[in-house]
C-alpha positions in Angstrom: -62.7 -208.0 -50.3 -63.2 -205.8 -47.5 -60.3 -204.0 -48.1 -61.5 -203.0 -51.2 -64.6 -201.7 -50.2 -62.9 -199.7 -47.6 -60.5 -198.5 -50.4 -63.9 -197.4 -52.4 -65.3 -195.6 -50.0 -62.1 -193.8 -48.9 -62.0 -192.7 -52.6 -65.5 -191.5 -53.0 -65.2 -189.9 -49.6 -61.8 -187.9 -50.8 -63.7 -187.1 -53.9 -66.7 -185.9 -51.8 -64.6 -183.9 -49.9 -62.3 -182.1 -52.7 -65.8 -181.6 -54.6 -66.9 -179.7 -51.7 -63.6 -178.0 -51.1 -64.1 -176.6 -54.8 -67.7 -175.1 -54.5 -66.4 -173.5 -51.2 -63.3 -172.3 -52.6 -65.6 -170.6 -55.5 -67.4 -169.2 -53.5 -65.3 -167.2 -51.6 -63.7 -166.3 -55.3 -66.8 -164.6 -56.2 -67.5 -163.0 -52.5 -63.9 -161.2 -53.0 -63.9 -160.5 -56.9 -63.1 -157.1 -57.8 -63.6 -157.0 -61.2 -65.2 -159.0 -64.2 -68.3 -161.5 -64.4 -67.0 -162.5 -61.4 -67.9 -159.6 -59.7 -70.7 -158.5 -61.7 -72.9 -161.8 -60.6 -71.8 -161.3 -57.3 -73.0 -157.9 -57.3 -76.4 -159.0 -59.3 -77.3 -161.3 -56.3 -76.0 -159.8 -53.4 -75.9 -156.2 -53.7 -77.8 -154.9 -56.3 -80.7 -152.4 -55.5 -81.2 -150.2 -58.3 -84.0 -149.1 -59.6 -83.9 -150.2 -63.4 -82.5 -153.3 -64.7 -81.3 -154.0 -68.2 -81.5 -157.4 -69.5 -80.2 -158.7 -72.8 -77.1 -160.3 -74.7 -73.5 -158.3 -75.6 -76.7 -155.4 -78.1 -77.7 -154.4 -74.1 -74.4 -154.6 -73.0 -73.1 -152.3 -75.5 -75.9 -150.2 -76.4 -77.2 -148.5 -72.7 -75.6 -146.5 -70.8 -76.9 -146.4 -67.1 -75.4 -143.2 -65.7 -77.1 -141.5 -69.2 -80.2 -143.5 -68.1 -79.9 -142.4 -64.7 -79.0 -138.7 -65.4 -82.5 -138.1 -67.0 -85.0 -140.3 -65.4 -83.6 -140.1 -61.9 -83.2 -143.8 -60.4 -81.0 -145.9 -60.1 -80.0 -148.6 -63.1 -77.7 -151.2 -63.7 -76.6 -153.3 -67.1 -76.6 -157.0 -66.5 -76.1 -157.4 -69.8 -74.0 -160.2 -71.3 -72.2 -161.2 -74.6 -73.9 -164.4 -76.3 -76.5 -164.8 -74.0 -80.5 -164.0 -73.6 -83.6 -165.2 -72.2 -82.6 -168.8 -71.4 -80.7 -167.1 -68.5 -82.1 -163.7 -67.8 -85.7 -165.3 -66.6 -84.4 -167.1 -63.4 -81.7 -164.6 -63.1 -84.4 -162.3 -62.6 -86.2 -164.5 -60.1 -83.0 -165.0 -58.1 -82.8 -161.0 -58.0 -86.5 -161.4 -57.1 -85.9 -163.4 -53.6 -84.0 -160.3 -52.3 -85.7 -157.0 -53.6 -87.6 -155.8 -56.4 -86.8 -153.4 -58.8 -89.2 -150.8 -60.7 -88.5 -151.6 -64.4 -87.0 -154.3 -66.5 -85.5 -152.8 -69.7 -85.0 -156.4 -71.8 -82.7 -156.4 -75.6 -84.4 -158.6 -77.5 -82.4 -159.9 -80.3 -82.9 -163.0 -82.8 -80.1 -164.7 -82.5 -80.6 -165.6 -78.7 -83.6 -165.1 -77.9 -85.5 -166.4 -80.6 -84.4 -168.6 -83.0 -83.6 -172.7 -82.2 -80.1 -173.4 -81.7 -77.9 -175.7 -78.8 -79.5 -174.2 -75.7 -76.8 -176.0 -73.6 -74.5 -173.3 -74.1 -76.7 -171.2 -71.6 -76.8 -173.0 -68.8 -72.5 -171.7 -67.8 -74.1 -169.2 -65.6 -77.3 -170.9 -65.1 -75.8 -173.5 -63.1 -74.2 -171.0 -60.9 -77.7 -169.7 -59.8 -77.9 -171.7 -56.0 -81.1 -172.3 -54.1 -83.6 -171.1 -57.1 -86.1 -173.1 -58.4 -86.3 -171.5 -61.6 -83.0 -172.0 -62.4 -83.1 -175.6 -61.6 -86.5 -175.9 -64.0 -84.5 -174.5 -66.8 -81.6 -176.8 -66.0 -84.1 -179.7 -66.6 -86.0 -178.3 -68.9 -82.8 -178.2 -71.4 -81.1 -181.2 -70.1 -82.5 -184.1 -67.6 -79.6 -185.0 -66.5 -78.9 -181.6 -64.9 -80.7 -182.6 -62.0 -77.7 -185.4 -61.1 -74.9 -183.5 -62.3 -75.5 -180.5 -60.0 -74.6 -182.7 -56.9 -71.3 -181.8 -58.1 -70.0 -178.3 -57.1 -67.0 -178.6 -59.3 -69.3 -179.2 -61.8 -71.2 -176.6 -61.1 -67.9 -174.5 -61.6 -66.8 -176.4 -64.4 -64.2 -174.1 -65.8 -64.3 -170.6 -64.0 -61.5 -171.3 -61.7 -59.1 -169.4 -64.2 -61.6 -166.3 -64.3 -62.5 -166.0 -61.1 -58.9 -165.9 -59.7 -58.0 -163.3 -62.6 -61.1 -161.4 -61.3 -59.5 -161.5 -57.9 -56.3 -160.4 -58.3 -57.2 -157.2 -60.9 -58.9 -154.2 -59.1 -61.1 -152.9 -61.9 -64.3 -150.8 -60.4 -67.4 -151.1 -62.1 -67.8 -147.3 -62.4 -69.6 -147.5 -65.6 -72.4 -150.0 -63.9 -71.8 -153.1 -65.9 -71.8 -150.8 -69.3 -69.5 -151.5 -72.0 -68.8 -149.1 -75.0 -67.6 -150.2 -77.7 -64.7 -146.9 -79.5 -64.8 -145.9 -82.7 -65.6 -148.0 -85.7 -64.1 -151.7 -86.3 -66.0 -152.7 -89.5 -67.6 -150.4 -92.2 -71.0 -150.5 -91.9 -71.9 -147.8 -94.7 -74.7 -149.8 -96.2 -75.1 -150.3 -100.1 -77.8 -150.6 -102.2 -78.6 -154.4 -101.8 -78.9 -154.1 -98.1 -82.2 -151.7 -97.9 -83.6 -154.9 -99.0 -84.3 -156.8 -95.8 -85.2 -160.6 -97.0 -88.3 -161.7 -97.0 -88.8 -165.3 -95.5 -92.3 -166.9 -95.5 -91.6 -168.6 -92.1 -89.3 -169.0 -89.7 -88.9 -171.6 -87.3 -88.5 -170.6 -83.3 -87.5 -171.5 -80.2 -90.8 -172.9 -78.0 -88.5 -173.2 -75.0 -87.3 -169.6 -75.3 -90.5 -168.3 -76.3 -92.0 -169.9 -73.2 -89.4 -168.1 -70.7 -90.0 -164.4 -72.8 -93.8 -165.1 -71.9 -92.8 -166.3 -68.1 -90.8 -163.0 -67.9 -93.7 -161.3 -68.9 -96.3 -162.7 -66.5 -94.0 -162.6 -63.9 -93.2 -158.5 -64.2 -97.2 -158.2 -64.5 -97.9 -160.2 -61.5 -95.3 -158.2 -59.4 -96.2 -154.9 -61.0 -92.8 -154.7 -62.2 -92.9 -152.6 -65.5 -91.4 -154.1 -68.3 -90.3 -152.5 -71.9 -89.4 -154.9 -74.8 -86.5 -153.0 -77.0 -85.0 -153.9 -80.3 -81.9 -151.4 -80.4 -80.3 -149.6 -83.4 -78.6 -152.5 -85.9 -76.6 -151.7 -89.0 -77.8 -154.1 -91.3 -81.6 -154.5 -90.8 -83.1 -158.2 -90.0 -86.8 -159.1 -91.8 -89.2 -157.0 -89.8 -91.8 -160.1 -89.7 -89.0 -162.2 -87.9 -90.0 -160.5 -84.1 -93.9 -160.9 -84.7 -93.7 -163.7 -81.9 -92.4 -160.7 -79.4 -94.9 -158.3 -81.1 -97.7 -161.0 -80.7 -96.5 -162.0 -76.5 -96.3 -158.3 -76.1 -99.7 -157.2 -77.2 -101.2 -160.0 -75.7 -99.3 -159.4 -72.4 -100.0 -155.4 -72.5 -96.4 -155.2 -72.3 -94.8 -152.1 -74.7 -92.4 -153.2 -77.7 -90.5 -150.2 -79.0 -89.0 -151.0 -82.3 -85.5 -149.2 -82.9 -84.0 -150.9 -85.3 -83.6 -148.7 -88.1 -82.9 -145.7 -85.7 -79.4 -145.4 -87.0 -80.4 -145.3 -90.9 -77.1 -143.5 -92.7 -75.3 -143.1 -90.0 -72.6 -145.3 -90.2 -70.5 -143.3 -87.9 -73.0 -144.6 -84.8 -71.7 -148.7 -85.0 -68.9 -150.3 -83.5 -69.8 -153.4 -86.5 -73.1 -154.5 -87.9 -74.2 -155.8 -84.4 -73.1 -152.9 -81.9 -73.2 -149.6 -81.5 -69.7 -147.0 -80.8 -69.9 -145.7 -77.4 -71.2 -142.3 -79.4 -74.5 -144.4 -80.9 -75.2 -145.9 -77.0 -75.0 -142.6 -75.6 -77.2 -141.2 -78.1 -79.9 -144.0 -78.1 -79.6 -143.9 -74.3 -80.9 -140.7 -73.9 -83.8 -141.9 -76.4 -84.3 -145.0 -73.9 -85.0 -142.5 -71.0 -86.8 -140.2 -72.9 -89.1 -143.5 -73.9 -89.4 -144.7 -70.6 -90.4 -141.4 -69.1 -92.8 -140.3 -71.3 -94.6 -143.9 -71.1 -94.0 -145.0 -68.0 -94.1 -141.2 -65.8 -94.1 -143.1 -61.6 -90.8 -144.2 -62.7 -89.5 -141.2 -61.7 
């Protein structure tokens, strides 16, 4: 019988061990990527000190360009953008940043599909649980999934999956010249709208998110009460969404005395500006970034 207790804790020691051997090996991944979301999370937390900061799923990813951004207002500005995900991650990203500096303005691409409207909100917490040491993080761990709190004693769980990436972020030297912007070329789908598509539905209600609707408002109070400024944008789409589906944003912006700027139907018959109904073409993000600067100049002047 003793022998087998010894065995047991020789195995959960081993496992122990290789579980920290994982996280550590991780680690020093990401502290030596050179390209990818590797590196760009690295970056985020470590290095980043720019000026402006732009928030949002694969729409801010795609649709502003920071050198353009930076070429007219005159700071600094990063894209942390990133494909499929929104304000389930971007809040205690933002307060991890917070721990280490501050920037000047939060540029945040709200869209519907991840910001708003119910779905599985487990598929957010990837990068979530990669956020060390931050209380925020941990609360939207929890606040999604109670069993969080026990599963992030493991570091390989913690990990789960981005061995592959962060080893293939490693070995490729890809510099991030474009600060974490990418363009979509030229035009994948047609997006020359017909007849039927000026119609935007009309739905009597829709049914939201609380959870995510909580962390917009949390993002909100937090930019106010670290005189951060903060601008709410809806960027160019090709096929319009029901304007009455973003009155929550409208509604936590006005009550927040945050600015919503509404650019939806920027792009109206001009096809040639979208990558697919979604995105823009590198052309359209160039041209709406300009526009963003322009905005955020002429409302917010001590950016500069």
């Amino acid at each position: 019988m003793k022998r087998l207790i010894l065995k047991i804790l020789l195995f959960l020691l081993i496992c122990v061990v290789v579980d920290r051997g994982v996280g550590a090996t991780m680690r020093w991944l990401m502290s030596h990527a050179q390209s990818g979301e590797t590196y760009r999370n690295y970056y985020m937390f470590n290095k980043m000190k720019d000026d402006v900061l732009i928030f949002g799923s694969s729409r801010a990813m795609h649709h502003y360009n920071p050198l353009v951004i930076e070429g007219r207002v005159g700071v600094k500005c990063y894209n942390c953008g990133i494909s499929g995900y929104g304000i389930i991650l971007f809040y205690p990203r933002l307060m991890k940043i917070l721990e280490r500096y501050q920037p000047k303005l939060i540029i945040y691409d709200v869209y519907s599909s991840f910001d708003l409207k119910p779905g599985d909100n487990h598929k957010y917490l990837r990068y979530v649980r990669q956020i060390e040491g931050c209380e925020a993080a941990n609360e939207v761990l929890t606040s999604i999934d109670s069993t969080e709190r026990w599963k992030m004693f493991s570091k390989a769980y913690q990990y789960n999956s981005q061995l592959p990436q962060s080893i293939g972020d490693c070995i490729k030297s890809d510099p991030d010249s474009l600060r974490g912007f990418h363009p979509k070329f030229g035009v994948k789908q047609d997006v020359t709208r017909k007849e039927k598509d000026n119609e935007t539905p009309k739905v009597l209600k829709y049914e939201y998110d609380d959870l995510k609707l909580h962390y917009l408002q949390l993002l909100m109070e937090t930019c106010k009460q670290r005189n951060i400024s903060l601008v709410i944008f809806l960027s160019p789409l090709a096929v319009y969404e029901d304007d009455s589906l973003y009155e929550p944003v409208r509604t936590l912006c006005n009550s927040n005395n945050i600015l919503f700027v509404d650019y939806e139907r920027l792009f109206d018959k001009r096809p040639e500006m979208f990558y697919d109904k979604a995105h823009m073409n590198a052309e359209g993000a160039s041209t709406f970034s300009v526009l963003v600067a322009d905005t955020i100049m002429k409302t917010i002047p001590s950016i500069q």
